[in-house]
PDB file of N, CA, C, O and CB in Angstrom:
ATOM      1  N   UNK A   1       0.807  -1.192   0.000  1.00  0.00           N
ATOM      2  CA  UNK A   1       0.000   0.000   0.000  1.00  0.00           C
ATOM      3  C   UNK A   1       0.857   1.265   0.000  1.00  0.00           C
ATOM      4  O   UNK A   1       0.390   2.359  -0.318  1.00  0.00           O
ATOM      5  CB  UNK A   1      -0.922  -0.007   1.190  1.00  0.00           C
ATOM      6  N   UNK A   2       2.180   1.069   0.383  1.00  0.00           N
ATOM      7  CA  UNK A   2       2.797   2.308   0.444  1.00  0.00           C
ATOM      8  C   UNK A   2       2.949   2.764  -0.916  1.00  0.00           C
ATOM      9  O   UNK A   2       2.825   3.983  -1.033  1.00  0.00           O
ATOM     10  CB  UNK A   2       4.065   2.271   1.159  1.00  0.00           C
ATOM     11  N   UNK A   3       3.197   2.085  -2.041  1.00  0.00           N
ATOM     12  CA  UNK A   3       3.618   2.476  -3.435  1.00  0.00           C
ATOM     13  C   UNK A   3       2.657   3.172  -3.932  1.00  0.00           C
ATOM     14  O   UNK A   3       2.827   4.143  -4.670  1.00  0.00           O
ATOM     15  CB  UNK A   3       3.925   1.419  -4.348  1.00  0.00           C
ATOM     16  N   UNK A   4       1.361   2.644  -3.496  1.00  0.00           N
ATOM     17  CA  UNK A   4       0.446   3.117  -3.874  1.00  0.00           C
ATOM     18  C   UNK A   4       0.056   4.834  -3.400  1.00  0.00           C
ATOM     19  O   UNK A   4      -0.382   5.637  -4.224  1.00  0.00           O
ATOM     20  CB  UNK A   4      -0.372   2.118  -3.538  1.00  0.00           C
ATOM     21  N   UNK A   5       0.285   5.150  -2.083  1.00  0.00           N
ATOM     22  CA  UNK A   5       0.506   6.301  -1.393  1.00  0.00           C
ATOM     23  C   UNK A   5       1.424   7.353  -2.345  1.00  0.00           C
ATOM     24  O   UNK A   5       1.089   8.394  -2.911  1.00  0.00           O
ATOM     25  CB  UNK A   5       1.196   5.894  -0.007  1.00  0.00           C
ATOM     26  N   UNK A   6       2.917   6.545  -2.277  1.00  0.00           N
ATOM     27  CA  UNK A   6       4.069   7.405  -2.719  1.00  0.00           C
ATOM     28  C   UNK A   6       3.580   7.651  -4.307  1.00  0.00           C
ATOM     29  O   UNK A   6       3.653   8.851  -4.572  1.00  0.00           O
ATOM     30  CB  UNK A   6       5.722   6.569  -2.521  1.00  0.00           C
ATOM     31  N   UNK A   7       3.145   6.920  -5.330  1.00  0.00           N
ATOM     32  CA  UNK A   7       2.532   7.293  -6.694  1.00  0.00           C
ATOM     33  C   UNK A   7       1.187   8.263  -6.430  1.00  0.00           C
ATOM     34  O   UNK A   7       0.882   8.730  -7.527  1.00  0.00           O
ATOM     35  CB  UNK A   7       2.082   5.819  -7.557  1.00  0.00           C
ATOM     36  N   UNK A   8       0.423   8.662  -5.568  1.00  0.00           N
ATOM     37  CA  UNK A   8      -0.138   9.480  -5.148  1.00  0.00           C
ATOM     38  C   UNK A   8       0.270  11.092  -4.706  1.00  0.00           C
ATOM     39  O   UNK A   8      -0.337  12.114  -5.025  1.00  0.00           O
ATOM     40  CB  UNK A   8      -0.493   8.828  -4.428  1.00  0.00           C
ATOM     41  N   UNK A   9       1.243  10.993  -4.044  1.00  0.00           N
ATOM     42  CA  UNK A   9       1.371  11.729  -3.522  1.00  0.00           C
ATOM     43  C   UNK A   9       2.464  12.478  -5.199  1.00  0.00           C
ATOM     44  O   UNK A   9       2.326  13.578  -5.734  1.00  0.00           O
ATOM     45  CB  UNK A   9       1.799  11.284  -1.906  1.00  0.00           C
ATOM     46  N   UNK A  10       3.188  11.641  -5.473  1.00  0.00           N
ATOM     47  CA  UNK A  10       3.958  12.423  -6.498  1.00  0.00           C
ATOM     48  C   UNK A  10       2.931  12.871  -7.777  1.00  0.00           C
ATOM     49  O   UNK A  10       3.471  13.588  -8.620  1.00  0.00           O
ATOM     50  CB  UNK A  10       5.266  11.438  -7.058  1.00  0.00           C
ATOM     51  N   UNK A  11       1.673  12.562  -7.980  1.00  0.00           N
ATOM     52  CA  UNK A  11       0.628  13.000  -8.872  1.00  0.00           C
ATOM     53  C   UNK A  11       0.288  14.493  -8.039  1.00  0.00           C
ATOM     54  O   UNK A  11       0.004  15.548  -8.606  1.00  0.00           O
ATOM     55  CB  UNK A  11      -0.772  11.757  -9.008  1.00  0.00           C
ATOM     56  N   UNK A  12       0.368  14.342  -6.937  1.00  0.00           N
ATOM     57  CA  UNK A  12      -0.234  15.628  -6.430  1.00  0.00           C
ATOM     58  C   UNK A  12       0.834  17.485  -6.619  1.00  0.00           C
ATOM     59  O   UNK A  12       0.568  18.676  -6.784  1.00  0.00           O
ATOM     60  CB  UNK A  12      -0.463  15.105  -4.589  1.00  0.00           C
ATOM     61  N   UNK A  13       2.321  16.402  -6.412  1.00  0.00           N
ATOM     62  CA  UNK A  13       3.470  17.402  -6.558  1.00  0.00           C
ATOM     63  C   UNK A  13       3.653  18.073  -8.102  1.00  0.00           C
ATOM     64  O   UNK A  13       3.791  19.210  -8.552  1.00  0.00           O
ATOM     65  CB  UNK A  13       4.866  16.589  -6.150  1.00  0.00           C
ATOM     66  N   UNK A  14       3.591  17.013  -8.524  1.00  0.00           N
ATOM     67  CA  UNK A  14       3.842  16.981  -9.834  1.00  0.00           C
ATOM     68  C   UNK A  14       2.727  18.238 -10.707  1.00  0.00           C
ATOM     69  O   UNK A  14       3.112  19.275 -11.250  1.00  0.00           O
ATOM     70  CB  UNK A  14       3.611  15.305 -10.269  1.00  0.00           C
ATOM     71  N   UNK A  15       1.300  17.726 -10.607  1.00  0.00           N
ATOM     72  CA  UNK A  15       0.576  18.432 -10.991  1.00  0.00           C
ATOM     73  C   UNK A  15       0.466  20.262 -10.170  1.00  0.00           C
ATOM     74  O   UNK A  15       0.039  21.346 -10.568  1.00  0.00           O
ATOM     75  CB  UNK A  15      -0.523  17.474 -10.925  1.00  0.00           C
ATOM     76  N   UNK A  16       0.938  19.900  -9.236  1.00  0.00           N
ATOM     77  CA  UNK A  16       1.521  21.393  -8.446  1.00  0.00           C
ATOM     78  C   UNK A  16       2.438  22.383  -9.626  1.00  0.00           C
ATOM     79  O   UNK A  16       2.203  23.471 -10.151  1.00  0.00           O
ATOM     80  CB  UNK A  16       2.840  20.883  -6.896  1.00  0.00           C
ATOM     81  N   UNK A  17       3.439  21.522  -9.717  1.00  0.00           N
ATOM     82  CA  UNK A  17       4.420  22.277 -10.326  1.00  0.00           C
ATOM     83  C   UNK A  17       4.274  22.411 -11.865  1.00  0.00           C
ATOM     84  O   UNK A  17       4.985  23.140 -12.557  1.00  0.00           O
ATOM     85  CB  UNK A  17       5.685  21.702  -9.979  1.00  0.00           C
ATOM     86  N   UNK A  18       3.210  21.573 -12.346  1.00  0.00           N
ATOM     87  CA  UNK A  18       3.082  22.050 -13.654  1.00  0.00           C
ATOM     88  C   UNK A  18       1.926  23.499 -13.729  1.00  0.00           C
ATOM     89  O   UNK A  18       1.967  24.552 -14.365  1.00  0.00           O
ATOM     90  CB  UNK A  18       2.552  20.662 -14.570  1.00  0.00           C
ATOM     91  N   UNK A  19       0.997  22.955 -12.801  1.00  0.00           N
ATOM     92  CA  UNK A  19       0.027  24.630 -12.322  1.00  0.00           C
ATOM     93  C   UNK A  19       0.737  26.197 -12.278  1.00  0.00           C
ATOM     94  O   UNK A  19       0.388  27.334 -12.594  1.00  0.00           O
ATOM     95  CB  UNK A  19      -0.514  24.512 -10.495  1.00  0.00           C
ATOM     96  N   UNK A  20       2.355  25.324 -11.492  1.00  0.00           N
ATOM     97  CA  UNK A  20       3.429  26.884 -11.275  1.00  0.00           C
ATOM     98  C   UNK A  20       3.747  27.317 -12.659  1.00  0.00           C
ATOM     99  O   UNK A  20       3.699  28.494 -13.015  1.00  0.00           O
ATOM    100  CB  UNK A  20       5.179  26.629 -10.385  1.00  0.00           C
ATOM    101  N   UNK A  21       4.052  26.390 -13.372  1.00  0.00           N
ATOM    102  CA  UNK A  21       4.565  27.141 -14.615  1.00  0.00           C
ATOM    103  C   UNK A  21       3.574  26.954 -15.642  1.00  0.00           C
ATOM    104  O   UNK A  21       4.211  27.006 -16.694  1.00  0.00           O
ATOM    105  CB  UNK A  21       5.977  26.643 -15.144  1.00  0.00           C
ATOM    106  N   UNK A  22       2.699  26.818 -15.830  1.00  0.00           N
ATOM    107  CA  UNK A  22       1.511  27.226 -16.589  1.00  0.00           C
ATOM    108  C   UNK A  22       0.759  28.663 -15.950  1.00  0.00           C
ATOM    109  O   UNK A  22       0.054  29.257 -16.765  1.00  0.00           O
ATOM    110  CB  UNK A  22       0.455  25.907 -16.550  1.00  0.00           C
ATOM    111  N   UNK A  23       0.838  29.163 -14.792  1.00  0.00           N
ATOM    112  CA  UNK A  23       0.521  30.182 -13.895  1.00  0.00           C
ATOM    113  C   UNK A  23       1.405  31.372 -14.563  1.00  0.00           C
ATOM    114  O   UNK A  23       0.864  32.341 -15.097  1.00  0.00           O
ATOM    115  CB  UNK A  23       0.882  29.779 -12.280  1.00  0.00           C
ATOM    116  N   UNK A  24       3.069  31.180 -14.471  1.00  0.00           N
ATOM    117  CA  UNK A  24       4.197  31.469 -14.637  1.00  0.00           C
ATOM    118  C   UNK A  24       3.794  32.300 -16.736  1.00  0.00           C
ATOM    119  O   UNK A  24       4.001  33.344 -17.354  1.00  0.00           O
ATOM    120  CB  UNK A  24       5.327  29.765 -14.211  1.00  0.00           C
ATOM    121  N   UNK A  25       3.373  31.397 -16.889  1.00  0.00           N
ATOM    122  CA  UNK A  25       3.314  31.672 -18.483  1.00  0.00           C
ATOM    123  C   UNK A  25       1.851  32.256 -18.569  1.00  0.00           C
ATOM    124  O   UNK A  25       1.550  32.305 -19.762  1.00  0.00           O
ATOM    125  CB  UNK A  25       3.542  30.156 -19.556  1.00  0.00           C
ATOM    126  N   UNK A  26       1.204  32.546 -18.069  1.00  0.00           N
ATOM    127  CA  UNK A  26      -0.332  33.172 -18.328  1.00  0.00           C
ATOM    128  C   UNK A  26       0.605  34.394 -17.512  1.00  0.00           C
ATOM    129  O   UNK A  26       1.224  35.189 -18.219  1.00  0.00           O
ATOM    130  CB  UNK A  26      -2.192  32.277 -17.480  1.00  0.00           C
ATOM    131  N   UNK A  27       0.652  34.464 -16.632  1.00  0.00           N
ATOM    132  CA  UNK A  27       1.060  35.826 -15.887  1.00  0.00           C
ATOM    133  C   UNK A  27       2.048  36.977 -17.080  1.00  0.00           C
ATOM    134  O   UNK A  27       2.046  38.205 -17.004  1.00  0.00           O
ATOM    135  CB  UNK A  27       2.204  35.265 -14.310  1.00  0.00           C
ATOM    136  N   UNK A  28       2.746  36.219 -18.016  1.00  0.00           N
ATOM    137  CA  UNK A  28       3.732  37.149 -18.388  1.00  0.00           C
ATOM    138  C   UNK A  28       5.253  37.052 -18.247  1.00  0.00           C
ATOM    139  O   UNK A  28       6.125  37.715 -18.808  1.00  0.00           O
ATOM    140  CB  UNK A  28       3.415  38.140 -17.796  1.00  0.00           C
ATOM    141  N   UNK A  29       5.392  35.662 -17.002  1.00  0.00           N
ATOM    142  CA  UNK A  29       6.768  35.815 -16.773  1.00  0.00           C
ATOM    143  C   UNK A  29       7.678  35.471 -17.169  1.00  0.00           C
ATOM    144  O   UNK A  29       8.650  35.317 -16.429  1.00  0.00           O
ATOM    145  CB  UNK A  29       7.048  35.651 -16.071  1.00  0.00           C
ATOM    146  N   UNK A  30       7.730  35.212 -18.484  1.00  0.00           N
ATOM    147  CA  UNK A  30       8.778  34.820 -19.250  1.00  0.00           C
ATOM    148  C   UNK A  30       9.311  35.636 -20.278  1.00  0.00           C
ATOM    149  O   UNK A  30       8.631  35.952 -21.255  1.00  0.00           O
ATOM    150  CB  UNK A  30       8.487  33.766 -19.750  1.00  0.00           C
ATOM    151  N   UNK A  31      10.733  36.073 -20.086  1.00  0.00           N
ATOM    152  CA  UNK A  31      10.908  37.520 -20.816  1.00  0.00           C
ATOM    153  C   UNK A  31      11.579  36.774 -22.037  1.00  0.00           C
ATOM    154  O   UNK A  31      11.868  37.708 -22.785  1.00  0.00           O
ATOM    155  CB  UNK A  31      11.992  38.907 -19.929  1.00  0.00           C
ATOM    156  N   UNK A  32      11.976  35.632 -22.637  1.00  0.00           N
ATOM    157  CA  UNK A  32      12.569  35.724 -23.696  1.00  0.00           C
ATOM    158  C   UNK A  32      11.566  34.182 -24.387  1.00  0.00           C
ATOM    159  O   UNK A  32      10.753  33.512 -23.751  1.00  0.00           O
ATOM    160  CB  UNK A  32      14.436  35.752 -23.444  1.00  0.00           C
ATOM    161  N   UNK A  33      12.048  33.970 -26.029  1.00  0.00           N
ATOM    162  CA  UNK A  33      11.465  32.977 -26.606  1.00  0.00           C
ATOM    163  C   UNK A  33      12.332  31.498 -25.470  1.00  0.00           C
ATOM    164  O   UNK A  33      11.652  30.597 -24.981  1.00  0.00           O
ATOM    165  CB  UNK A  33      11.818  33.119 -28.553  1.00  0.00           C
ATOM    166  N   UNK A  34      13.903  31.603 -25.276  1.00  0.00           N
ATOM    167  CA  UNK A  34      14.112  30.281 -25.418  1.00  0.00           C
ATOM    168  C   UNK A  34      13.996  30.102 -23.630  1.00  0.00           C
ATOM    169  O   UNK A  34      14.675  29.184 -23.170  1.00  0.00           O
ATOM    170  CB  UNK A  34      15.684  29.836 -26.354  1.00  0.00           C
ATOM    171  N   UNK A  35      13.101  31.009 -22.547  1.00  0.00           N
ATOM    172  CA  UNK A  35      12.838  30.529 -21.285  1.00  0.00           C
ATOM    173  C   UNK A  35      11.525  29.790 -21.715  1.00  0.00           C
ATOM    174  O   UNK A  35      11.314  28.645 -21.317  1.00  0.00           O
ATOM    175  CB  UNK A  35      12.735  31.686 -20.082  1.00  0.00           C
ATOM    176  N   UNK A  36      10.448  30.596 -22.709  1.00  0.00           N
ATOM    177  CA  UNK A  36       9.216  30.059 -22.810  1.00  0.00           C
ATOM    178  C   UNK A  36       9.630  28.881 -23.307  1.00  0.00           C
ATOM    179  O   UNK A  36       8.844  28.003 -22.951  1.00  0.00           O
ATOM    180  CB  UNK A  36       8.206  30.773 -23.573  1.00  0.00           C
ATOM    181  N   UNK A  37      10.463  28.483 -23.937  1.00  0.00           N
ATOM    182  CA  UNK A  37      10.267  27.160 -24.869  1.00  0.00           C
ATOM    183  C   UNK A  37      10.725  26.287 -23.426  1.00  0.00           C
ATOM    184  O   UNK A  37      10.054  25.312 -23.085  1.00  0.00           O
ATOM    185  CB  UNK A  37      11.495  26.965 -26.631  1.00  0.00           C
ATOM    186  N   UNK A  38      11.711  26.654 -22.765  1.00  0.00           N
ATOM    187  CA  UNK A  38      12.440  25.835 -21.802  1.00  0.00           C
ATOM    188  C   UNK A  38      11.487  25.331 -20.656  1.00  0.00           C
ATOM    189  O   UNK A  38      11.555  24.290 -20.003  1.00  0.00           O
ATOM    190  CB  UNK A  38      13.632  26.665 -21.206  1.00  0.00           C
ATOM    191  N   UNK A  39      10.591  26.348 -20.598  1.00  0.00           N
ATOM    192  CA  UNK A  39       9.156  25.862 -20.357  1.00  0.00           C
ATOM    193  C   UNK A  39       8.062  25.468 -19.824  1.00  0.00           C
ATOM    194  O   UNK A  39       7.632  25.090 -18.734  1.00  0.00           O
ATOM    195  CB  UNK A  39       9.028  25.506 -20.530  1.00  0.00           C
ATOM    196  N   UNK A  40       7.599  25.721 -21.252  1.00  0.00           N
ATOM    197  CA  UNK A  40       6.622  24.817 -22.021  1.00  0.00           C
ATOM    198  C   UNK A  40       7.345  23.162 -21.777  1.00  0.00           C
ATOM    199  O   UNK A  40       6.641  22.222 -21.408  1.00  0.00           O
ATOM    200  CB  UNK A  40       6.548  25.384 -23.913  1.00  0.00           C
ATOM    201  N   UNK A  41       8.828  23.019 -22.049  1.00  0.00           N
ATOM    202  CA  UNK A  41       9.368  21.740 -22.036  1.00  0.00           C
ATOM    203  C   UNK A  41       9.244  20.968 -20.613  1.00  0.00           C
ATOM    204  O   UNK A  41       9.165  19.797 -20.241  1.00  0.00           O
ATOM    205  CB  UNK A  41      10.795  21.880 -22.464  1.00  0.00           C
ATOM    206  N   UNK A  42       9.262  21.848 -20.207  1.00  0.00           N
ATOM    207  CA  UNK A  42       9.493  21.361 -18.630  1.00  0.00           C
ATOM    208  C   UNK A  42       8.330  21.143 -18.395  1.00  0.00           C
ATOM    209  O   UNK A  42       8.273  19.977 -18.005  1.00  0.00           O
ATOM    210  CB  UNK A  42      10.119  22.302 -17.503  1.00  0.00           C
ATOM    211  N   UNK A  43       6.631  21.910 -18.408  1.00  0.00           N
ATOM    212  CA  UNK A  43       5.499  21.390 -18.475  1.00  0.00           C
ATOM    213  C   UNK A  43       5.120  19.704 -19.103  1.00  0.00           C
ATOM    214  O   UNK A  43       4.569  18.692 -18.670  1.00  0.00           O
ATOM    215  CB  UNK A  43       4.937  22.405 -19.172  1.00  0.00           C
ATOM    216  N   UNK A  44       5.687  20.080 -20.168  1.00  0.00           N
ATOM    217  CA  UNK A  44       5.197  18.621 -21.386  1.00  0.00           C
ATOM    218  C   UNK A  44       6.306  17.220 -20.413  1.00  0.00           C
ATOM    219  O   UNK A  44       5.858  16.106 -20.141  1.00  0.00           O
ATOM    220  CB  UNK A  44       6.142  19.060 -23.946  1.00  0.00           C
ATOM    221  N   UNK A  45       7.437  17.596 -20.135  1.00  0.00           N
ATOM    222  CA  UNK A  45       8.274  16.185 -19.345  1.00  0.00           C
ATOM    223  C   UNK A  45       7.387  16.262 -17.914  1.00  0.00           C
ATOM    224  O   UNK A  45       6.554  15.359 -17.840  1.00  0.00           O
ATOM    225  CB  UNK A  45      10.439  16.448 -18.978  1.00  0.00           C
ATOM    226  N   UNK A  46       7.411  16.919 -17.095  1.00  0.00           N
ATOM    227  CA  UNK A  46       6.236  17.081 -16.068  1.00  0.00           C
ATOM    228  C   UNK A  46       4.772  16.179 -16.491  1.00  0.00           C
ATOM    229  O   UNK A  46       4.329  15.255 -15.809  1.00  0.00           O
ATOM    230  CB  UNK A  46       5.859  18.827 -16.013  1.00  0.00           C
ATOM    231  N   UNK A  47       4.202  16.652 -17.682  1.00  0.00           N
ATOM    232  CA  UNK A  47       2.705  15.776 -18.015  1.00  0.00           C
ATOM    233  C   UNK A  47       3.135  14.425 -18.209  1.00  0.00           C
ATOM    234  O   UNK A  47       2.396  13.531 -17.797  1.00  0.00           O
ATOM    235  CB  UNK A  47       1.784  16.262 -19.498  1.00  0.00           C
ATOM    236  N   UNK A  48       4.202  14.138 -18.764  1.00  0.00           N
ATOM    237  CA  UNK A  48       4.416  12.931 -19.394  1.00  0.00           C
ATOM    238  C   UNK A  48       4.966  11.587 -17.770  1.00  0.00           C
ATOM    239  O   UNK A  48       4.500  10.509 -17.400  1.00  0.00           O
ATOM    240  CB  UNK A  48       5.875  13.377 -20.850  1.00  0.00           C
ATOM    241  N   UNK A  49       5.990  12.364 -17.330  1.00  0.00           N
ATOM    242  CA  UNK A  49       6.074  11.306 -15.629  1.00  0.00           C
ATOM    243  C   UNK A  49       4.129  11.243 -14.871  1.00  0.00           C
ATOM    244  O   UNK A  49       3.374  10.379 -14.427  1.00  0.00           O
ATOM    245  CB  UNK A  49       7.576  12.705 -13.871  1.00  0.00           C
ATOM    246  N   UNK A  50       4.108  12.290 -15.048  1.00  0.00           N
ATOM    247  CA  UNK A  50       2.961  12.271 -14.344  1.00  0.00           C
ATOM    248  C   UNK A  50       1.878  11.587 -14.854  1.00  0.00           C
ATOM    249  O   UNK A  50       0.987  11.493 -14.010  1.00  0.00           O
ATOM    250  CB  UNK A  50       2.608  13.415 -14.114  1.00  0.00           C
ATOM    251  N   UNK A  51       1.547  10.944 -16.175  1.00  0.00           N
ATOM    252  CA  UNK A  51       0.816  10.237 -16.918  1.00  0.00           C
ATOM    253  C   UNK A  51       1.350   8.960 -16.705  1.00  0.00           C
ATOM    254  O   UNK A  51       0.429   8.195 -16.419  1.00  0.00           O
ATOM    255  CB  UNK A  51       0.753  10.666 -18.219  1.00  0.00           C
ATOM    256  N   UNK A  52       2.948   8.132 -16.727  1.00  0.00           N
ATOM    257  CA  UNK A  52       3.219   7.172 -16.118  1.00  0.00           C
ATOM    258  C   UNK A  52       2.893   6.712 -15.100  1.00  0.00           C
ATOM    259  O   UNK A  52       2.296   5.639 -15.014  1.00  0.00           O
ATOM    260  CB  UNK A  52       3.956   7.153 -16.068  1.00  0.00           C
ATOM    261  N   UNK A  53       3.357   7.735 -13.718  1.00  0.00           N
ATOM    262  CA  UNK A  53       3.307   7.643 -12.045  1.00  0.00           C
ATOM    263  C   UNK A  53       1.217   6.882 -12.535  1.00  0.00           C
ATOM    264  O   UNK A  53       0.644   5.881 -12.104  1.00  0.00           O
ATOM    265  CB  UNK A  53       3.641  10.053 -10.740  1.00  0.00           C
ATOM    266  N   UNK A  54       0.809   7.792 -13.386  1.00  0.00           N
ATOM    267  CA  UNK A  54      -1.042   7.334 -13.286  1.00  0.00           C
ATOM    268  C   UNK A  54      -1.093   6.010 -13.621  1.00  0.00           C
ATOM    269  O   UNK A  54      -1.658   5.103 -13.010  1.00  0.00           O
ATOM    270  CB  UNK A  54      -2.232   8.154 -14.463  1.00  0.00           C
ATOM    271  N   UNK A  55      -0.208   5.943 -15.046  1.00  0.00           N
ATOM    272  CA  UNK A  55      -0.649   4.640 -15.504  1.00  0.00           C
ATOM    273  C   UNK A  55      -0.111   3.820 -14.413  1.00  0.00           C
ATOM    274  O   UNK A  55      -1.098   3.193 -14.027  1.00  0.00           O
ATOM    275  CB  UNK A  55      -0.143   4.206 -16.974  1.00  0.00           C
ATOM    276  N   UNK A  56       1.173   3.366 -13.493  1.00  0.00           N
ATOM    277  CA  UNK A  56       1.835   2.582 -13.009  1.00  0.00           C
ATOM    278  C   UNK A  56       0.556   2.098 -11.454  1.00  0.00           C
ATOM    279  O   UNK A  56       0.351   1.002 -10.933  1.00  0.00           O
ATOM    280  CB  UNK A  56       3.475   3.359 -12.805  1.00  0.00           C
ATOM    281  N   UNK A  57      -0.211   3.866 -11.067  1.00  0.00           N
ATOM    282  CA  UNK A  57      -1.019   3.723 -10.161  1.00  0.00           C
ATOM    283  C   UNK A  57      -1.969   2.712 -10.101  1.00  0.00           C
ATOM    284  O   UNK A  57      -2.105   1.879  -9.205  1.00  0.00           O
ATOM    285  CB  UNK A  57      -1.495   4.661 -10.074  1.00  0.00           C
ATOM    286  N   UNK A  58      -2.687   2.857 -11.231  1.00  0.00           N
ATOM    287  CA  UNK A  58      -3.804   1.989 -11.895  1.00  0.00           C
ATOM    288  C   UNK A  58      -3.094   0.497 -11.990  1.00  0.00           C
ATOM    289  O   UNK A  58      -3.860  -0.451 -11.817  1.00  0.00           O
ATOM    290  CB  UNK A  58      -4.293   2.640 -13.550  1.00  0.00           C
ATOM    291  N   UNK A  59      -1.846   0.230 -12.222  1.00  0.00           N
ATOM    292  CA  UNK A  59      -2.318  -1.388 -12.480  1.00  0.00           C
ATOM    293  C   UNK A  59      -1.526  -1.667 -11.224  1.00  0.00           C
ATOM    294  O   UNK A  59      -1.500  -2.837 -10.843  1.00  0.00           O
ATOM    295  CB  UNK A  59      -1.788  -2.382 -14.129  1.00  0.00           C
ATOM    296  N   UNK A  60      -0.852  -0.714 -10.502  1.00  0.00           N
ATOM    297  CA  UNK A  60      -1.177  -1.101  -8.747  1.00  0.00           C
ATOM    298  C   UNK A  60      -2.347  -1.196  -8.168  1.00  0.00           C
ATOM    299  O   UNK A  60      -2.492  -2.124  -7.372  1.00  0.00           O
ATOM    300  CB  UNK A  60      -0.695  -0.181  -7.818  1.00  0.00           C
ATOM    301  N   UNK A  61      -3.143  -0.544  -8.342  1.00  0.00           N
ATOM    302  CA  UNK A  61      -4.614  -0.927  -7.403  1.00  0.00           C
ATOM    303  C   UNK A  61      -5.253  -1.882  -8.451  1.00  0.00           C
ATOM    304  O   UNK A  61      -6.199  -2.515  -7.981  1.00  0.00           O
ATOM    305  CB  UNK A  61      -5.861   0.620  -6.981  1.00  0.00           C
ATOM    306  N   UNK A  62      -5.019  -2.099  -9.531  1.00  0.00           N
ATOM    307  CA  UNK A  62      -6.034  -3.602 -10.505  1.00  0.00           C
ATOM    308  C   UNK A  62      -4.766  -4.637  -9.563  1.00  0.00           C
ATOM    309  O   UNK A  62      -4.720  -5.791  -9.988  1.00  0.00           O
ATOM    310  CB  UNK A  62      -5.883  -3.733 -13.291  1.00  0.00           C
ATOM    311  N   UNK A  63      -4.169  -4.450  -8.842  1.00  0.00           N
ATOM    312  CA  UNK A  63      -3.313  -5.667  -9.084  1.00  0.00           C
ATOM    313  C   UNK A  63      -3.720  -6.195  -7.229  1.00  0.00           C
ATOM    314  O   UNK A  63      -3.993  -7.348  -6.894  1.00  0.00           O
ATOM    315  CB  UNK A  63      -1.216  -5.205  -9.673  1.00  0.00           C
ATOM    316  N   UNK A  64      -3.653  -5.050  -6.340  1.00  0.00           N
ATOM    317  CA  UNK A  64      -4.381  -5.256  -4.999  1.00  0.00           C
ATOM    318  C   UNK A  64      -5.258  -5.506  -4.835  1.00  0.00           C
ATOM    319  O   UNK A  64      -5.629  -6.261  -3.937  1.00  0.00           O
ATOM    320  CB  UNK A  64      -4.497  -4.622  -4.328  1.00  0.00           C
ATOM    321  N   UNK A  65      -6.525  -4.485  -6.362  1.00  0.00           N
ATOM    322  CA  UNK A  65      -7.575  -4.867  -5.664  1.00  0.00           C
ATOM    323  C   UNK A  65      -8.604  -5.412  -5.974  1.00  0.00           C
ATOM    324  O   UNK A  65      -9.448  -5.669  -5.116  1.00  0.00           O
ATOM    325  CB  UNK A  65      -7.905  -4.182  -5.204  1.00  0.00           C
TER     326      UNK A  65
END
């Protein structure tokens, strides 16, 4: 059950910090093209762990429960 917790809890961080810099980029705060691109990048690798950590969640609890 703990894995299950710790893949939880990193969905929660995770989606935190992509909120910061999607916040970050609606606000204005990016003064040049290659911070926005740097990112935007960092959003999209952020969605993408965080779509794993989900998928890995899910066939932890099909597999407990």
């Amino acid at each position: 059950m703990h894995g299950i917790d710790f893949a939880s809890n990193m969905i929660g961080k995770i989606n935190k910090e992509i909120e910061l810099r999607r916040t970050s980029l609606g606000n204005g705060n990016v003064s040049s093209m290659e911070q926005y691109k740097n990112v935007v990048g960092e959003i999209s690798g952020l969605s993408l762990a965080m779509d794993e950590i989900k998928a890995l969640l899910e066939r932890m609890e099909k597999r407990d429960g």
